[in-house]
C-alpha positions in Angstrom: -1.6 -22.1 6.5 0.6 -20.5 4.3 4.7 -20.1 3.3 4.7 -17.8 6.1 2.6 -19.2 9.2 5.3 -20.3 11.1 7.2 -17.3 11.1 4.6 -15.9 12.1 4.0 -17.8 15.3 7.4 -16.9 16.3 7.1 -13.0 15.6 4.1 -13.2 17.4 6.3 -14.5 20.6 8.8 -11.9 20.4 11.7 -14.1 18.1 13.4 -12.9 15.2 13.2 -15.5 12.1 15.1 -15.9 9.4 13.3 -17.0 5.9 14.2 -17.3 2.3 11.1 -15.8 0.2 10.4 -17.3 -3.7 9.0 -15.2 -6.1 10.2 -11.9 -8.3 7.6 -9.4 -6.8 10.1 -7.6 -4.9 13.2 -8.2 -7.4 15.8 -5.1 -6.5 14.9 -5.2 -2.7 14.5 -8.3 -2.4 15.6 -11.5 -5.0 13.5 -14.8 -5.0 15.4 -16.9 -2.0 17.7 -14.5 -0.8 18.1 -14.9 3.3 16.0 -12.5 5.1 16.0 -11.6 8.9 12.5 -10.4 10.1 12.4 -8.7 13.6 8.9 -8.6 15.6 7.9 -4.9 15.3 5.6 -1.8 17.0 3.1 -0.7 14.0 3.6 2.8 15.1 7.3 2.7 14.1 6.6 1.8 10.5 7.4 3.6 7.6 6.4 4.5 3.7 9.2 2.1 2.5 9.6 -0.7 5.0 9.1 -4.4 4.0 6.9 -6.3 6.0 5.8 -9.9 6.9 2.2 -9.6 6.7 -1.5 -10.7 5.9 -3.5 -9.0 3.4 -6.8 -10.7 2.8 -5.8 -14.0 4.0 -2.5 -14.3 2.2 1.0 -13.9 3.5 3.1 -11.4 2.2 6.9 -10.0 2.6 5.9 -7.1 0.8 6.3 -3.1 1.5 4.4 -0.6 3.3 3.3 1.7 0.5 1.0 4.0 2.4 -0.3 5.5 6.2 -3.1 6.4 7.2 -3.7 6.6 10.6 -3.2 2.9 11.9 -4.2 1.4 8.2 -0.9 0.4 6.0 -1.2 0.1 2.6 0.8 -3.0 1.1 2.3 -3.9 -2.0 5.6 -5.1 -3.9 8.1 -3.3 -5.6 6.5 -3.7 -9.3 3.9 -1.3 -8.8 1.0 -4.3 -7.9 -0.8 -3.0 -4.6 -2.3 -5.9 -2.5 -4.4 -3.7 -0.4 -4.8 -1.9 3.2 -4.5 -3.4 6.6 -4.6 -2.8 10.3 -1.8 -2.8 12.5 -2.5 -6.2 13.7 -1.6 -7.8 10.4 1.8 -6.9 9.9 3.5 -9.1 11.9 7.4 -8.0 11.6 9.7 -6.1 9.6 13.0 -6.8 7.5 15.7 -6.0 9.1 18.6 -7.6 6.9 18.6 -9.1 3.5 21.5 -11.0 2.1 22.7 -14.1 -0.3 
């Protein structure tokens, strides 16, 4: 279980959740606890760009989508670190809205 899992479960049942990630990994997209809505989303309407809700080797990330290929993503933050590729079935929603 991680910061994430329960958010999770509701993407995963179609709801829209509202979370407030820590951290500075994605500091001028995102600040550490700023109110974020996350909508349940279809992997083939991702971009190069979007930030995700996701699991990338067993940890959860809100992190972007750095790279395609095919139905691989590529994830990482906004400081350059890339946390690695997955398939479509472990990004579980995308950020809709971010505000204080």
């Amino acid at each position: 279980m991680g910061w994430a899992s329960g958010y999770i479960e509701k993407l995963r049942t179609g709801q829209t959740v509202f979370c407030r990630p820590r951290g500075n990994s994605m500091a001028g997209k995102v600040e550490s606890g700023q109110l974020c809505t996350v909508a349940p989303v279809a992997p083939a309407s991702l971009k190069v760009g979007d930030i995700v809700l996701c699991k990338v080797r067993g940890r959860e990330y809100l992190h972007l989508v750095k790279a395609i290929q095919g139905r691989r993503f590529q994830i990482g933050n906004n400081r350059g670190r890339i946390n690695g590729w997955v398939s479509a079935n472990a990004i579980f929603g995308r950020c809709i809205k971010v505000e204080e």
